[in-house]
C-alpha positions in Angstrom: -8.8 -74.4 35.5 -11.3 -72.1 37.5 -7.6 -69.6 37.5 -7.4 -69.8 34.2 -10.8 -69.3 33.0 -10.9 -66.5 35.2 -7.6 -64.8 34.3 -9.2 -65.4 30.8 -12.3 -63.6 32.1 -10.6 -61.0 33.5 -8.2 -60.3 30.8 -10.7 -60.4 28.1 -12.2 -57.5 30.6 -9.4 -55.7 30.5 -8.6 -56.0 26.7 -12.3 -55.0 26.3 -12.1 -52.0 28.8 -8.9 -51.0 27.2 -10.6 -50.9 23.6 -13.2 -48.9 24.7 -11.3 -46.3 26.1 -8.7 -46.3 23.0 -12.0 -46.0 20.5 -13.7 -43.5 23.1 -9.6 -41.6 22.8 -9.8 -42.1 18.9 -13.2 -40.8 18.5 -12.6 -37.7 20.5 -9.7 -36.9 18.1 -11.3 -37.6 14.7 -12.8 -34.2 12.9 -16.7 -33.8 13.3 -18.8 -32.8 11.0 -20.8 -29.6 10.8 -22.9 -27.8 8.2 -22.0 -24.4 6.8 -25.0 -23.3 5.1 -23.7 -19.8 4.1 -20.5 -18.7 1.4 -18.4 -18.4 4.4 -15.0 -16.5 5.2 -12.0 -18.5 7.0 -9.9 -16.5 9.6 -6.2 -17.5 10.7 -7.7 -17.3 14.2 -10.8 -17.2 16.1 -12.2 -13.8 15.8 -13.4 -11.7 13.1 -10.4 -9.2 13.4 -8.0 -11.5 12.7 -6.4 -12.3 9.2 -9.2 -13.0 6.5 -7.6 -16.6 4.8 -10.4 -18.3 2.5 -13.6 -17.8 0.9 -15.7 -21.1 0.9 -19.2 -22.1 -0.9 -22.0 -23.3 1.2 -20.4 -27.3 2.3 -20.1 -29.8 5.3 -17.0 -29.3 7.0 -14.6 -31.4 9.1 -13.8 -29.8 12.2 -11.1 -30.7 14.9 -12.1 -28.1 17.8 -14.6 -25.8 18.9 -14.2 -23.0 21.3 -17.0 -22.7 22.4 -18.1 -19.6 21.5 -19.4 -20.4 17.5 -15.3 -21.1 16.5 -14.6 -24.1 15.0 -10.9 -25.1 13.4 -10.9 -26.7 10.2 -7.8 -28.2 7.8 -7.8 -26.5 4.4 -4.5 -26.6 2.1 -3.2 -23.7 3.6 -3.3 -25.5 6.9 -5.6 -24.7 10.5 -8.3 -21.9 10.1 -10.9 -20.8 11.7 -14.7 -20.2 10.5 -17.7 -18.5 12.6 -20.9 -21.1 12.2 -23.6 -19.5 14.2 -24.5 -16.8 12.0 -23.5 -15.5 8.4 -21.2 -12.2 9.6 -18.4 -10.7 8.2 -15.9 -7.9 8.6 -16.6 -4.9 6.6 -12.9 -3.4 6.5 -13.8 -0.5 4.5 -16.4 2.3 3.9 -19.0 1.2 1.4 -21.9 2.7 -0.3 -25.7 1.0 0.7 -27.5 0.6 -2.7 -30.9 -0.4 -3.0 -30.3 -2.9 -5.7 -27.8 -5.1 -6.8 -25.7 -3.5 -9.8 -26.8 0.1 -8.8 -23.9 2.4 -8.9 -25.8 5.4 -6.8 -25.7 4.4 -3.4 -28.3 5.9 -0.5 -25.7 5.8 2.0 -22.5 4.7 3.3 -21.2 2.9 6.2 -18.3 2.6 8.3 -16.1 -0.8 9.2 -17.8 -3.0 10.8 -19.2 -6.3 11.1 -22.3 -7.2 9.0 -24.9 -10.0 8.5 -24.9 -11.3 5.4 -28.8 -11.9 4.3 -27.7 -13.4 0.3 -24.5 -13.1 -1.6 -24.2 -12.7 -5.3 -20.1 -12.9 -6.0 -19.4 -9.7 -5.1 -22.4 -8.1 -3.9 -23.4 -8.9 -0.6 -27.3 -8.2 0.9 -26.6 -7.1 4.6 -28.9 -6.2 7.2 -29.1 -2.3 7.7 -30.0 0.7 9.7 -32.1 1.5 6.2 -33.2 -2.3 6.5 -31.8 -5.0 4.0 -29.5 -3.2 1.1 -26.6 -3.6 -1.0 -23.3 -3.6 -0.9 -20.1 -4.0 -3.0 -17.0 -5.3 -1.6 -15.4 -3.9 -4.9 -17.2 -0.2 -4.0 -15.4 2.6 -6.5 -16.8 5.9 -4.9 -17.7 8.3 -7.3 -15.2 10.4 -9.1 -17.2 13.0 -11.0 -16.9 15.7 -9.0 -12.9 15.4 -9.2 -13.1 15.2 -12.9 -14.6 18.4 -13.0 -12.7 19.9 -10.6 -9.5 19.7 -12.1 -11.1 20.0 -15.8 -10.4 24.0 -15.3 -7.3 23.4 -15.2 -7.5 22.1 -18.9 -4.7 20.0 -20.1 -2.1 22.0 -17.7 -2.5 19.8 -14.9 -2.0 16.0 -14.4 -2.5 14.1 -11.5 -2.6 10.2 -10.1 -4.0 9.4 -6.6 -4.0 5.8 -4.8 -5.4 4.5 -1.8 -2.9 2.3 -0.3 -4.9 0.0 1.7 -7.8 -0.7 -1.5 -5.6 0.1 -4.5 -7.9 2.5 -5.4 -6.3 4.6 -8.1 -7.5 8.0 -9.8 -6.0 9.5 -12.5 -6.8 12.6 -14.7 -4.5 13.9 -18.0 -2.4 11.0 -17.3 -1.0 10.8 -20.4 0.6 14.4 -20.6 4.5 14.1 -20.2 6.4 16.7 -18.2 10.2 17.2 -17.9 11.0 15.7 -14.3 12.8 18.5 -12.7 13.5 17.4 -9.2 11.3 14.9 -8.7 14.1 12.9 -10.2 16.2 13.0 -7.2 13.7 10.3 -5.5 14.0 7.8 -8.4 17.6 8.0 -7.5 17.7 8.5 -4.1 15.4 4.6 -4.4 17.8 3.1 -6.4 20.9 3.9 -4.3 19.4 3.3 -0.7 18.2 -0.2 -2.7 21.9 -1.2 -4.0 22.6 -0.2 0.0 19.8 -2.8 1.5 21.4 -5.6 -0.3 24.9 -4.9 0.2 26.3 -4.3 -3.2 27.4 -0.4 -1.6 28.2 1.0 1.4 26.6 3.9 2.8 29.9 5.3 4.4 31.6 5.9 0.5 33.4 8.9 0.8 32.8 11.5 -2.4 35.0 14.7 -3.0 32.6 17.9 -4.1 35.0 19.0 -7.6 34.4 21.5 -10.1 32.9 19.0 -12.6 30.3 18.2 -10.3 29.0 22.3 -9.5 25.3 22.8 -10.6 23.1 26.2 -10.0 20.1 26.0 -8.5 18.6 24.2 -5.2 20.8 23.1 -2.8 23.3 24.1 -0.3 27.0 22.4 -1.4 26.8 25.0 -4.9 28.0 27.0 -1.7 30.9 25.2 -0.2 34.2 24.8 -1.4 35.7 22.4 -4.3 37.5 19.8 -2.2 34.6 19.0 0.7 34.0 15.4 0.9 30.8 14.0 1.8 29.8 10.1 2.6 27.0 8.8 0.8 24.4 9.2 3.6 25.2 13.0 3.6 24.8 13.4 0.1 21.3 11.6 -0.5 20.0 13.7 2.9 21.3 17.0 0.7 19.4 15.2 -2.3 16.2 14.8 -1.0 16.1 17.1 1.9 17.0 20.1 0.2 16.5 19.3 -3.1 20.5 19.7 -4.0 21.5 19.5 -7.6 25.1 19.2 -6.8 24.2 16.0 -4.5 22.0 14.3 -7.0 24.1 14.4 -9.2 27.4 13.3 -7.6 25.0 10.1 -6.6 23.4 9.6 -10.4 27.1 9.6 -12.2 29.2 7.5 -9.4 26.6 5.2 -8.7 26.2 1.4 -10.2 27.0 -2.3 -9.4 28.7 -5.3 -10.8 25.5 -7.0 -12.5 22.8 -4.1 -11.4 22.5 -0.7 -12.9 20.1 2.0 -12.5 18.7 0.9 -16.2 18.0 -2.5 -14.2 16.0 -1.2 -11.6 14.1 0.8 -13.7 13.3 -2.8 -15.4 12.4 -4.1 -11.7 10.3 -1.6 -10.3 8.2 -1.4 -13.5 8.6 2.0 -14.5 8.8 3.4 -18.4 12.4 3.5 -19.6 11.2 5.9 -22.3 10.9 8.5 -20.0 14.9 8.6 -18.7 16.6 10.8 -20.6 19.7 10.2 -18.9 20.9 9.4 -15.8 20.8 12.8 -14.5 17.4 13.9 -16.4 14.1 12.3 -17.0 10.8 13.1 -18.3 7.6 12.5 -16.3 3.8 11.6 -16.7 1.0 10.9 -13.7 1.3 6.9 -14.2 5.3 6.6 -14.5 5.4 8.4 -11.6 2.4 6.7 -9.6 4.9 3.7 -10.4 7.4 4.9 -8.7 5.8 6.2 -5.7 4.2 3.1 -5.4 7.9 1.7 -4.7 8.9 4.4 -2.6 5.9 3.8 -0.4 6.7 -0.6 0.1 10.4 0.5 0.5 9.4 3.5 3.8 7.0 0.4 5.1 9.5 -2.0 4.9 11.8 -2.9 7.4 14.2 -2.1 5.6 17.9 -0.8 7.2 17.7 3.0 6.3 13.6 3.1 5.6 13.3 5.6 8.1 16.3 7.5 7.2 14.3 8.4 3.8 11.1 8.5 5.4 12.0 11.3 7.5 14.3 13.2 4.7 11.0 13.7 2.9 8.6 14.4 5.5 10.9 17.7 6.7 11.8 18.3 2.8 12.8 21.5 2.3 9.2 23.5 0.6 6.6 21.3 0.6 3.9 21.8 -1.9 1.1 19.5 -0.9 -1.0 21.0 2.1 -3.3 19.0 4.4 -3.7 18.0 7.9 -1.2 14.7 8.0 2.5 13.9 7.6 3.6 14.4 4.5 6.5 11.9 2.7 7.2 14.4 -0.7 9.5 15.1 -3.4 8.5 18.3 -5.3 10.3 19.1 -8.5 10.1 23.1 -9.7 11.7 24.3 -13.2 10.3 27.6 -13.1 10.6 30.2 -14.9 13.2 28.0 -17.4 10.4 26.1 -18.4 7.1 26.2 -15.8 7.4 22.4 -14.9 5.6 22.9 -10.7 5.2 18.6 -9.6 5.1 17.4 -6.5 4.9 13.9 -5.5 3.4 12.9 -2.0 2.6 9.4 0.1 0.1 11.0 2.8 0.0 9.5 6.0 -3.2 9.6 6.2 -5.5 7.2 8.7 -5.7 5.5 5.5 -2.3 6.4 3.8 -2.4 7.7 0.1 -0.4 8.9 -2.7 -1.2 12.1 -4.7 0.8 13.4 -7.3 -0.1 16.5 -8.9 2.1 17.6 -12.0 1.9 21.0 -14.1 3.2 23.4 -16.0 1.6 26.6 -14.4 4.4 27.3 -12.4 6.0 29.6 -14.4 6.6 32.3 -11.7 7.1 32.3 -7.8 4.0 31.2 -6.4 1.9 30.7 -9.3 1.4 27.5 -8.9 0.7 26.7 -5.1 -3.2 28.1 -5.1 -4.2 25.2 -7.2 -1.5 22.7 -5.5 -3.4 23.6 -2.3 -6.7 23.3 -3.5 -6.3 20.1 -5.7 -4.7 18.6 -2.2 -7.2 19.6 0.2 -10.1 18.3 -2.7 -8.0 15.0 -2.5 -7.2 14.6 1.1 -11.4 14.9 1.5 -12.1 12.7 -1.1 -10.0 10.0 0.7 -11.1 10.7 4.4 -15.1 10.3 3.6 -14.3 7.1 1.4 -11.2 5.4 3.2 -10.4 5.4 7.1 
């Protein structure tokens, strides 16, 4: 009896012992609570450069670990992030202007990336502590425009252009409505659209084309020279295309090229661009926001990982006459009519610290050289404008 009361004893230890330490186990592994008494941001990792994931309102959260060093990993939908409790900060990730109020549009100064703390929050506006002391600023920041506006304003109605910062979206546009006849710079909607049907296998690259008499064309370009008779593959002829800018070559590539189910009209329909302004498949009218369009494209296709991405890329950074001038690598398609009809366009993605396109499209090119003083000047006015607002 004295056995069995004590194995009793002993086993109601155990079992007690053991549900202890299976409670003490489940307790460590149940979320804790902790109060966020700030909007806060959600990283997909601990540590303000990582990847910004969720915007939360002031709440308790559940947490599963800490790191010890003001980290904690919470569950949201999206799965595991983590949120900074110790203080209100966040990563500024652009240059923004420091307004004295909230709502002013004049700002006293600006400042670089960099991480803040966040004194009050009103949607958008965020009160941060300063060099100036507590200001302003806008996470949607436009910088001031004006003095573009009136730069290109002497250049009246003559002059069009479209510039985007690709890392804020940031778009400028002046005259954008004004249609121009395309010239060259149709050669990179098509150049697009074949390296495109090439990425997803409906062509081959290798196709070889023979250079005949129905295909000659005067102007730009080096195979006008060579014999009827010389084949090229299709590689060869969108490097002559974009590269030298050869008639002959883009338009060997505009008549030969479409696929079962997938045309160029398609593309046009995928990328977003105007079909109002194709003329044909070998001619197209232009205007500042078509073409901003399609540049847009260009630049996701050269940052893609796409097979022959680089291919392109480097076809229209050494482009035969470049147009835009700055201090960066330039990824452009000019398009010149002059003196038929004085169309002087040229459409860049600059590779900036901040990459952006600019596209700047005239008609007062209407004899050699006319038209690359303002080109110049409208470029380095741009390539300023981006480098004291976006790096």
């Amino acid at each position: 009896m004295r056995y069995f009361m004590a194995t009793l004893v002993f086993t109601a230890f155990a079992l007690f012992g053991a549900a202890q330490f299976a409670a003490s186990e489940y307790e460590e592994e149940q979320p804790r609570l902790r109060h966020i008494p700030w909007r806060f941001i959600t990283y997909d990792a601990p540590g303000f450069d990582a990847n910004p994931v969720g915007d939360f309102l002031a709440q308790y959260v559940q947490y599963h670990e800490d790191n010890g060093e003001g980290w904690i990993a919470i569950t949201t939908y999206r799965g595991e992030e983590w949120v900074y409790y110790r203080a209100n900060l966040r990563r500024v990730s652009r240059i923004l202007g420091l307004h004295n109020n909230m709502g002013d549009t004049a700002y006293v100064d600006l400042i670089a990336p960099q991480l803040v703390r966040v004194l009050e929050q009103d949607g958008r506006w965020l009160k941060i502590e300063t060099h100036l002391g507590p200001r302003w600023i806008n996470l949607d920041f436009r910088p001031p425009t004006a003095a573009l506006q009136a730069a290109l304003q002497q250049h009246g109605d003559n002059v069009s252009v479209f510039f985007k910062n690709m890392e804020t979206g940031f778009t400028f546009t002046y005259n954008p409505e004004r249609v121009y006849f395309g010239a060259s710079t149709n050669k990179i909607y098509n150049a697009l659209y074949v390296y495109t049907l090439a990425e997803r296998g409906l062509i081959t690259l290798d196709n070889i084309h023979t250079f005949t008499a129905a295909d000659y064309r005067a102007g730009s370009g080096l195979i006008r020279h060579m014999p009827f008779g010389t084949r090229f593959t299709t590689q060869e002829l969108l490097n002559h295309s974009i590269r030298y800018s050869c008639n002959v070559a883009y338009r060997m590539l505009a008549l030969r090229y479409s696929a079962p189910g997938f045309t160029f009209w398609d593309f046009v329909d995928e990328v977003g661009a105007n079909r109002a302004r194709i003329l044909s498949l070998t001619a197209k009218n232009i205007d500042a926001i078509d073409a901003g369009i399609w540049m847009t494209a260009v630049f996701h296709y050269l940052e893609s990982d796409g097979r022959y991405a680089h291919i392109l890329r480097e076809d229209l950074i050494y482009a035969f006459n470049p147009i835009v001038s700055d201090n960066y690598d330039v990824a452009a398609k000019y398009g010149w009519m002059a003196p038929i009809s004085g169309e002087f366009h040229d459409m860049a993605i600059v590779y900036a610290p901040s990459p952006y396109i600019l596209i700047i499209l005239s008609d007062t090119g209407s004899a050699p050289g006319l038209g690359f003083g303002p080109f110049a000047s409208i470029s380095r006015m741009f390539e300023a404008f981006n480098d004291r607002y976006f790096r």
